[in-house]
Legacy VTK file of the C-alpha trace (Angstrom):
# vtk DataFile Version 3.0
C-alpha trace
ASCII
DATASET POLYDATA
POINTS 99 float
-51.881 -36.007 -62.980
-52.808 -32.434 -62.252
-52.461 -30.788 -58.605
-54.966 -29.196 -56.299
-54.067 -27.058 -53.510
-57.028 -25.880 -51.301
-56.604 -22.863 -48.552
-59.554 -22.222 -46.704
-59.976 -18.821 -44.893
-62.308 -16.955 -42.404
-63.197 -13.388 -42.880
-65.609 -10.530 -41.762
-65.074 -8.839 -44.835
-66.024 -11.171 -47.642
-65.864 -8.397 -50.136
-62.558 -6.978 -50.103
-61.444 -10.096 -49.920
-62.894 -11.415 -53.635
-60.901 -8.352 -54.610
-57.506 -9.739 -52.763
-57.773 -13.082 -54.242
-58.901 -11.484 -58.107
-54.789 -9.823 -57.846
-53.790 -13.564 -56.724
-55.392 -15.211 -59.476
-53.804 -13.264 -61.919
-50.317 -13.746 -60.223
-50.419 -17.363 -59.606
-51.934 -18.339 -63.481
-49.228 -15.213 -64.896
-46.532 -17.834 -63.383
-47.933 -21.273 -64.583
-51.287 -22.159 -62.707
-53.523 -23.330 -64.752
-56.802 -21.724 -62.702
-57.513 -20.037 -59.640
-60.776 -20.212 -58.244
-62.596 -18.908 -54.799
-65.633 -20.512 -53.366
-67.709 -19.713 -50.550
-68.776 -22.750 -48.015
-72.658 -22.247 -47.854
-73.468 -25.132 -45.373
-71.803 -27.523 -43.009
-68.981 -26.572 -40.745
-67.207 -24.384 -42.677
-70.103 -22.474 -43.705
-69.230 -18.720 -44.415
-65.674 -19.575 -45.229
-64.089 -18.769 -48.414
-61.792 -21.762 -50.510
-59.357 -20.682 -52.963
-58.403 -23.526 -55.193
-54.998 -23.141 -57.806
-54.703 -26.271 -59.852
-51.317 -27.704 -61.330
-50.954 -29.989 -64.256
-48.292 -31.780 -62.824
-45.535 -31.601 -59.519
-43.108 -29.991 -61.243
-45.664 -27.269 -62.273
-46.784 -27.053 -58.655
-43.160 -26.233 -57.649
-42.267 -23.925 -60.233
-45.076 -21.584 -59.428
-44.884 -21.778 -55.655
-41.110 -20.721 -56.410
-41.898 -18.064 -58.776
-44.696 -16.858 -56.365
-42.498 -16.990 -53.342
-40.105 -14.476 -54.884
-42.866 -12.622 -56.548
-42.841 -8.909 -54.729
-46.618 -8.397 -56.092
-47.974 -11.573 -54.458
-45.892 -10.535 -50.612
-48.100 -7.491 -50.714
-51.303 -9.199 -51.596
-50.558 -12.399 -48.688
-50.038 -9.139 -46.260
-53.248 -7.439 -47.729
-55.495 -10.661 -47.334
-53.851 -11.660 -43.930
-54.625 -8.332 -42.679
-58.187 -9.013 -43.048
-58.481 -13.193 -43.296
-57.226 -15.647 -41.168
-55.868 -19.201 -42.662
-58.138 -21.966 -41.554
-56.473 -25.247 -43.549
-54.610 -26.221 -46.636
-54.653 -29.520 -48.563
-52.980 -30.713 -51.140
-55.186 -33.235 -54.054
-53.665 -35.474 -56.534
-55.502 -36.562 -59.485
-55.943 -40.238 -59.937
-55.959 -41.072 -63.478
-59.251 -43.334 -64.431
LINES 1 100
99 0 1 2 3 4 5 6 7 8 9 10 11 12 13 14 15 16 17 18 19 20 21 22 23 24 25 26 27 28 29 30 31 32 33 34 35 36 37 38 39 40 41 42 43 44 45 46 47 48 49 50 51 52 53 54 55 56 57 58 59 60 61 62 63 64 65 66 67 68 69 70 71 72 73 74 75 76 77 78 79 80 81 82 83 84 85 86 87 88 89 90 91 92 93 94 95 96 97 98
């Protein structure tokens, strides 16, 4: 059953933050993700807000590349670079229900 995680951020500089999360993506799927993906809320509450979404295809995935990107010097300077400019609004955590 694959693994979503969802983080959800507000910024005034949209921009340079596509470019923070394009060094993420290639971090988190160089340790095991199997996609990262940014979105940008267009309507409703959240509207302006950007959504990065990493999938998993299983838990034990999921913890082996939060390990690996816990430890992961590159990724420390690119959390610092994106909090500098982004603030964390929610995360979530989806489990795929086989059909």
């Amino acid at each position: 059953m694959p693994i979503v995680q969802f983080a959800r951020f507000k910024t005034d500089k949209p921009d340079e933050m596509v470019q923070i999360v394009r060094r993420a993506k290639t971090i988190f799927e160089k340790h095991g993700a199997e996609f990262l993906r940014l979105s940008r809320f267009h309507t409703g509450a959240w509207a302006g807000q950007l959504l990065v979404a990493t999938r998993y295809s299983s838990w034990e995935v999921y913890g082996k590349v939060q390990e690996a990107v816990a430890k992961d010097p590159e990724f420390a300077q690119v959390q610092a670079d994106g909090m500098k400019i982004a603030e964390l609004q929610g995360r979530n955590i989806a489990v795929g229900i086989d059909l």
